[in-house]
Steps between C-alpha positions, in 0.01 A plus 500: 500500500749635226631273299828393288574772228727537182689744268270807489330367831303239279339224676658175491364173451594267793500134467128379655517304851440116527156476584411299839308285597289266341460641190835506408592414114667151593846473409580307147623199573795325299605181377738388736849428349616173391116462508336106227451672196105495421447294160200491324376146329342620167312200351390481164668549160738849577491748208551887507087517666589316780869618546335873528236362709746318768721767445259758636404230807813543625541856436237560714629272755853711516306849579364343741824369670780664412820312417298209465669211241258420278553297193267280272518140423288341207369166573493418082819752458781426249767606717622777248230753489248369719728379810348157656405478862767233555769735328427769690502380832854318436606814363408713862683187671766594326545834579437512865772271519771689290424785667554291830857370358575843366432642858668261716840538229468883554524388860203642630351283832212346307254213574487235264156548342159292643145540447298439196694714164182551397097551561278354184158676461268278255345816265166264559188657661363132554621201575602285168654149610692416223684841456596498841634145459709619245611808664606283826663276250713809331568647852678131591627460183684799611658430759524799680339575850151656439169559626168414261220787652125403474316615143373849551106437598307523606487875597244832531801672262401195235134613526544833504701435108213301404329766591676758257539262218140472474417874531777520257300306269207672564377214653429604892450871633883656607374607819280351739431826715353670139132469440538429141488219244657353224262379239719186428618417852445170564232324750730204552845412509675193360843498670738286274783332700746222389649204655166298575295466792752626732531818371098557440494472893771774544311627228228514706631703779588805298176472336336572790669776586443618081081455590543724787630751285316465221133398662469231246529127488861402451571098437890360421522248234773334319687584174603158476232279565252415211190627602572680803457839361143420275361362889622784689322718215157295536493517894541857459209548253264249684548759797364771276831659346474583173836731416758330566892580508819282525803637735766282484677416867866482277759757471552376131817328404375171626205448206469550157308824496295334206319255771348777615314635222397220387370391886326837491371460133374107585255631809404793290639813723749757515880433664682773699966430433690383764612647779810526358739795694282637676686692744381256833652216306858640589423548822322179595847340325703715778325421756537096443872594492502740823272224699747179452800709574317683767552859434129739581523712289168744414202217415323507144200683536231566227362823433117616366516439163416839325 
């Protein structure tokens, strides 16, 4: 079969077929236009750390769907550099309706705008009652149309960044399929969670699915409660582990990173950091916003970590 040929009867490179069937590449999909603008609810004081850290969140989340409006609300923000939730939202309300006005004077056949102006993912990955009462309270305070999403966890993506923030700290092995060792890695895992006893049980969940990956006890505990941590720590040891680790369930703006160390430092062990932006974080934020508006686009999957 001859094929296409240039100057000097050089071949030429042809532009490769669609593959069929099955296993087809899936076509990108695309924020649809006029589309809620995603805003993420960054608790905790804002400074440049967690501006670069919610800035990469929804980074992320735009690679993953293009022309997707993402913008950043802080729940402690000063309206100046750190933009508050409330602000924010107000702020998208007031766009999508001058460019409605500006549309309909242009003449253009236009429907007036309905639907929520915006989708509000909590940058939680447990459930914390009293920043999500204050987050409801900013998104009314608003008042603007918009949909409050679920706190990110629990999720396998959560445990598989555990998972690398321990190896990180040399505290687990990087890779389960490896038959190697890590001298410090840790025989049991304190997961550190705040916002009480609710969020130890979602906790919970994700620290099962942490065990299974790690083969090693994994218990949830709370930050916040006197005690909780120093318990969790003795059940562990009465069961017979003796090197223990803390992971904490938080992406990291929502605690004083100084709890922490000194949780780690009261039971006597070593503390992986927070999961901070990790890559799954972005897209577990997406797909809050792409299941309350109902778009499908490719689900979050983790991958082996390596």
């Amino acid at each position: 079969m001859s094929s296409p040929t240039g100057p000097a009867g050089l071949p030429v490179r042809m532009p490769r077929p669609r593959q069929p069937g099955r296993h087809r590449r899936p076509e990108p999909v695309a924020a649809p236009e006029g589309a809620p603008a995603l805003v993420l609810a960054v608790p905790g004081a804002p400074g440049t750390a967690t501006r670069g850290l919610a800035e990469e969140v929804v980074s992320i989340a735009r690679s993953e769907l293009p022309g997707l409006d993402a913008r950043i609300g802080y729940l402690d923000g000063d309206d100046a550099d750190f933009p508050t939730l409330k602000a924010v939202l107000a702020h998208a309300g007031e766009e999508r309706t001058a460019r409605y006005e500006q549309a309909k004077a242009a003449g253009e056949d236009v429907k007036e705008p309905d639907g929520p102006v915006a989708v509000v993912v909590p940058l939680l990955a447990g459930p914390d009652s009293a920043l999500l009462r204050r987050i409801r309270q900013a998104v009314m305070d608003s008042r603007v149309a918009a949909d409050l999403t679920d706190v990110l966890g629990p999720h396998p993506l959560l445990a598989e960044g555990l998972h690398v923030r321990l190896s990180e700290a040399g505290l687990a092995r990087a890779d389960r399929a490896r038959l190697f060792t890590v001298a410090t890695a840790a025989d049991g895992i304190i997961l550190a969670s705040v916002g009480g006893d609710e969020a130890v049980q979602a906790a919970g969940i994700t620290g099962m699915l942490l065990a299974a990956r790690l083969a090693v006890p994994v218990m949830a505990a709370a930050l916040d409660q006197d005690g909780s941590i120093a318990g969790v720590a003795e059940q562990l040891r009465s069961s017979g582990s003796q090197q223990l680790a803390l992971a904490p369930y938080l992406i990291g703006p929502e605690i004083d990173a100084g709890l922490i160390e000194e949780a780690a430092k009261e039971v006597g062990c070593s503390a992986a950091e927070a999961l901070g932006p990790y890559p799954a974080i972005g897209k577990l934020a997406l797909a809050k916003y792409t299941s309350a508006l109902g778009i499908v686009p490719q689900q979050p999957q983790g991958a082996p970590v390596r």
